[in-house]
C-alpha positions in Angstrom: -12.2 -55.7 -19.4 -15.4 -57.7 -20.8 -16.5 -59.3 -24.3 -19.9 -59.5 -25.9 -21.3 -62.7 -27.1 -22.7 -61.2 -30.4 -24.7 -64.6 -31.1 -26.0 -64.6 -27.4 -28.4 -61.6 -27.9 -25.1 -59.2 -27.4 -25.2 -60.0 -23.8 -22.0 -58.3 -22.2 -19.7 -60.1 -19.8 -17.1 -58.2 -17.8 -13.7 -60.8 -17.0 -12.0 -61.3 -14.0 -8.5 -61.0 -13.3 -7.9 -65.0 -14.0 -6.3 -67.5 -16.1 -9.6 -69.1 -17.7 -10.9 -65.1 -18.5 -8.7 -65.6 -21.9 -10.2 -68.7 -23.0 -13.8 -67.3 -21.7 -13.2 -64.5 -24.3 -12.5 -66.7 -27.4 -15.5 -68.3 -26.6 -17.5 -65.7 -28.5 -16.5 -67.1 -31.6 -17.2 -70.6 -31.1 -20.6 -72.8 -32.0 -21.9 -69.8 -33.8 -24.6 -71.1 -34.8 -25.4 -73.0 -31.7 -25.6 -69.6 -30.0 -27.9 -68.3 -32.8 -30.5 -71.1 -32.5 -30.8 -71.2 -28.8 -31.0 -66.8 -29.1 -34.0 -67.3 -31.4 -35.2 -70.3 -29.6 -35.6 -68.2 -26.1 -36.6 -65.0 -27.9 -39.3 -67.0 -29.6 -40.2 -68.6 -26.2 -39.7 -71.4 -27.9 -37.8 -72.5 -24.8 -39.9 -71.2 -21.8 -37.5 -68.0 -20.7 -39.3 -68.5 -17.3 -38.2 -72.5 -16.9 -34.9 -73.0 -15.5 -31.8 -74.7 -17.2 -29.1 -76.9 -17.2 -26.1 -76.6 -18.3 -24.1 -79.8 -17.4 -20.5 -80.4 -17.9 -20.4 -76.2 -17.6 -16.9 -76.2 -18.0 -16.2 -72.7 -17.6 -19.4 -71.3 -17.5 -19.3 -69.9 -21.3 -22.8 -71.0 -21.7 -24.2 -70.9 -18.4 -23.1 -66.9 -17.8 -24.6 -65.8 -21.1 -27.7 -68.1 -20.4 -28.5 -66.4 -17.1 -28.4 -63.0 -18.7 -30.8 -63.7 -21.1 -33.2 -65.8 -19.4 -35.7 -64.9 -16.1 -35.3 -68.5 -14.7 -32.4 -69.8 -13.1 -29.6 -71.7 -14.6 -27.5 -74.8 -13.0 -24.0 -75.0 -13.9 -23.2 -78.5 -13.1 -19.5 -79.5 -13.3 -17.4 -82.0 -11.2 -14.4 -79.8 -11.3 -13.8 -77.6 -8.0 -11.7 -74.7 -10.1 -14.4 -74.2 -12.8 -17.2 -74.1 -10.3 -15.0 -71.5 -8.2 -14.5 -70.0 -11.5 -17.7 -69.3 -12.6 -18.9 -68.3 -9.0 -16.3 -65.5 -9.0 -17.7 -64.6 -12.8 -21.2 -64.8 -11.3 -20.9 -62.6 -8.5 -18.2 -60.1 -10.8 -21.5 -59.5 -13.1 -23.8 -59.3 -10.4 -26.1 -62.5 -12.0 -28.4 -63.5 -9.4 -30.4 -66.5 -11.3 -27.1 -68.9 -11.7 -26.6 -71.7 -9.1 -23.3 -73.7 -9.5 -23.6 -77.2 -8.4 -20.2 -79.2 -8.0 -21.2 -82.6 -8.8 -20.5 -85.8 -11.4 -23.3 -87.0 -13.2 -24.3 -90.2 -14.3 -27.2 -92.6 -14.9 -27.7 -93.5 -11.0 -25.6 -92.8 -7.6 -22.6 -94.9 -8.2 -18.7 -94.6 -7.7 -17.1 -94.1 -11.0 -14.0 -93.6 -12.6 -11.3 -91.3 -14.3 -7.6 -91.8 -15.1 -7.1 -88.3 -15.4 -6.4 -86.3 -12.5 -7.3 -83.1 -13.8 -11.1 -82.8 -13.8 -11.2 -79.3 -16.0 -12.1 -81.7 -18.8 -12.1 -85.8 -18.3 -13.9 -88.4 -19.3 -15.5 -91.1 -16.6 -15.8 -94.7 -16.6 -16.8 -97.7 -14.4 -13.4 -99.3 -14.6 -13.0 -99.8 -10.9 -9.3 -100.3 -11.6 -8.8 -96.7 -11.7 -7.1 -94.8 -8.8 -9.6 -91.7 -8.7 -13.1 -92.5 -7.9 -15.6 -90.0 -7.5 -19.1 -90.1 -6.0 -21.7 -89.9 -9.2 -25.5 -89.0 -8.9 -27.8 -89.0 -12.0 -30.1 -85.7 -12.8 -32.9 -87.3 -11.3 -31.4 -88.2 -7.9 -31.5 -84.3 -7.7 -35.0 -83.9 -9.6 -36.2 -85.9 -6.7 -34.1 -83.8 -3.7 -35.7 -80.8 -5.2 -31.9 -79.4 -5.8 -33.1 -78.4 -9.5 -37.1 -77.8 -10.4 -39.2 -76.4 -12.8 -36.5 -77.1 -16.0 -37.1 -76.4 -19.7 -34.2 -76.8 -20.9 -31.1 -78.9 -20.5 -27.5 -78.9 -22.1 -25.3 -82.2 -22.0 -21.8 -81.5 -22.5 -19.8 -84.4 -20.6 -17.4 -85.9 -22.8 -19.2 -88.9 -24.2 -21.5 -89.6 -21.0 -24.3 -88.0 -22.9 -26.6 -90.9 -23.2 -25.7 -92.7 -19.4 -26.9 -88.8 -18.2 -30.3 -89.0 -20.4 -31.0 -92.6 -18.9 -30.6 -90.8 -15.4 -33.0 -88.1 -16.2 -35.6 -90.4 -17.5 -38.5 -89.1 -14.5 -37.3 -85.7 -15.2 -37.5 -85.9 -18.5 -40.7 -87.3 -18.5 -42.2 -85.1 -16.3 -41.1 -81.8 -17.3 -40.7 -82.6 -21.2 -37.8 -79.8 -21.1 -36.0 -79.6 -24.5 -32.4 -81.1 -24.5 -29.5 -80.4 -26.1 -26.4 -83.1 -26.4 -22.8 -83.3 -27.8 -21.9 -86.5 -29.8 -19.0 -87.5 -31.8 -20.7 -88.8 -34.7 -17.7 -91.4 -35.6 -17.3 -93.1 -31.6 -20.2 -92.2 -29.9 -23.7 -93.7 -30.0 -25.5 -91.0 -31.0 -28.1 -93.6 -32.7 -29.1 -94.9 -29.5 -30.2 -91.6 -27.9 -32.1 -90.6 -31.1 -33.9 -93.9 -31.0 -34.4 -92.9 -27.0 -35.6 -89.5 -27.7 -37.8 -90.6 -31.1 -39.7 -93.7 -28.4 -40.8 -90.7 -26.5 -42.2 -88.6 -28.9 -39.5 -86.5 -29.4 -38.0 -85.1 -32.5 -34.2 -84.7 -33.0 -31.9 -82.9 -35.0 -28.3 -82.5 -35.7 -26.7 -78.8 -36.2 -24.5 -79.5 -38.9 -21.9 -77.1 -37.3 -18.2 -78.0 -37.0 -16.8 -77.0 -33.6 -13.9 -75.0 -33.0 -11.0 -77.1 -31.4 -12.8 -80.0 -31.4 -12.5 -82.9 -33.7 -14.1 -83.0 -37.0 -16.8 -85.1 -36.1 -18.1 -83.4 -33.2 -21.8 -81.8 -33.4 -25.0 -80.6 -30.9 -27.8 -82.3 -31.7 -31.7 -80.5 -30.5 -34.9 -82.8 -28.8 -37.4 -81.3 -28.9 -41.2 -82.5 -27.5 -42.9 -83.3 -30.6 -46.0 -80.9 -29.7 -43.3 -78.1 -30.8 -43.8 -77.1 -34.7 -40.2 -77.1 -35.8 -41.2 -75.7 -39.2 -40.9 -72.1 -37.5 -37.3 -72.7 -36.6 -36.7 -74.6 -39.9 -37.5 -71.0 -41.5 -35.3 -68.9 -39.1 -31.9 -67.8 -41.1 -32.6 -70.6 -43.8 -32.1 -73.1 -40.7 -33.2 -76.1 -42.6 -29.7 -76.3 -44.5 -28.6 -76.3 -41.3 -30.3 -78.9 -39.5 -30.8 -82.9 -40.6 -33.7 -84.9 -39.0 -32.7 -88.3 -37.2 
């Protein structure tokens, strides 16, 4: 059994015998358009096919498997949850994908304890209410920038359930450094999205919003895009009329 992410360049992923492979499949037909952009933006070497990425809060690996298959570079699937990392390992060797390293970790904006009242880590939110029972070990991106555990990055994808802009304060040498282009989830009603825009925009980066509503998710959840503002946008702007589909911040 296998599905075909049409919006990923086709890329076909055979399932393994497993609870998640269901929700894997239906994955195909979510953030459309998210999957367009980022096809065109690697096929366009717009982001550097070479670089590596991250995906961070990898869930299930439904971006990170069809990432790997379409890019030369590696890709880190970052997630704190042991049954999602085992999860996309098993997809990852079942597909014979040799440029995806999982790395079981929680990420935040320095090495702290934090925080979850949820016992199930599939898909939680942290905090640094020490009140809480289960306390994890967090490290920031740049703890692992430093330790050489990721390199060479040109592109990273923040999916962690409202931690987005904690994460991009813990990346700041990386960020620097390697001027990847980043990718973040925000709901535009509760989260400060405004802040990281203002982050991004004070080092010369340019950000937009993909004004697509997300499948099972609240109706004020979007991706936003930074990119490095040496990168002419105007050439994405023109791809599939993508300037209806984008609003500057």
């Amino acid at each position: 059994m296998s599905c075909i992410f049409l919006n990923d360049n086709s890329v076909e992923i055979k399932l393994i015998d497993h609870a998640f492979s269901s929700i894997f499949e239906l994955r195909v037909y979510h953030e459309a358009i998210f999957r367009m952009i980022h096809s065109y933006l690697i096929n366009n070497i717009i982001i550097d096919p070479t670089k590596n990425f991250i995906d961070l809060g990898a869930w299930i690996g439904d971006n990170s498997i069809p990432w790997a298959k379409n890019i030369e570079g590696t890709v880190y699937a970052i997630d704190p949850c042991k049954e999602n990392c085992d999860f996309i390992n098993a997809m990852k060797h079942y597909n014979s994908i040799e440029n995806l390293t999982i790395i079981k970790a929680v990420i935040s904006d320095s090495e702290k304890i934090i925080s979850t009242d949820n016992n199930d880590l599939h898909h939680c939110s942290f905090t640094n209410d020490e009140s809480l029972q289960n306390k994890l070990q967090a490290f920031s991106l740049d703890t692992l920038y430093k330790n050489n555990i990721i390199k060479n990055i040109g592109y990273i994808h923040l999916d962690v359930e409202g931690m987005e802009h904690l994460v991009i304060v813990g990346a700041k040498q990386l960020i620097n450094d390697l001027r990847p282009i980043v990718s973040f989830e925000q709901h535009l009603n509760t989260d400060d999205y405004q802040s990281i825009c203002k982050y991004f925009n004070s080092i010369n980066y340019n950000v937009y919003l993909i004004n697509e509503q997300l499948l099972g998710c609240l109706e004020d959840c979007r991706n936003f895009l930074a990119f490095p503002n040496n990168i002419n946008i105007k050439d994405i702007e023109s791809y599939l009329d993508i300037k209806d589909l984008f609003t500057q911040k």
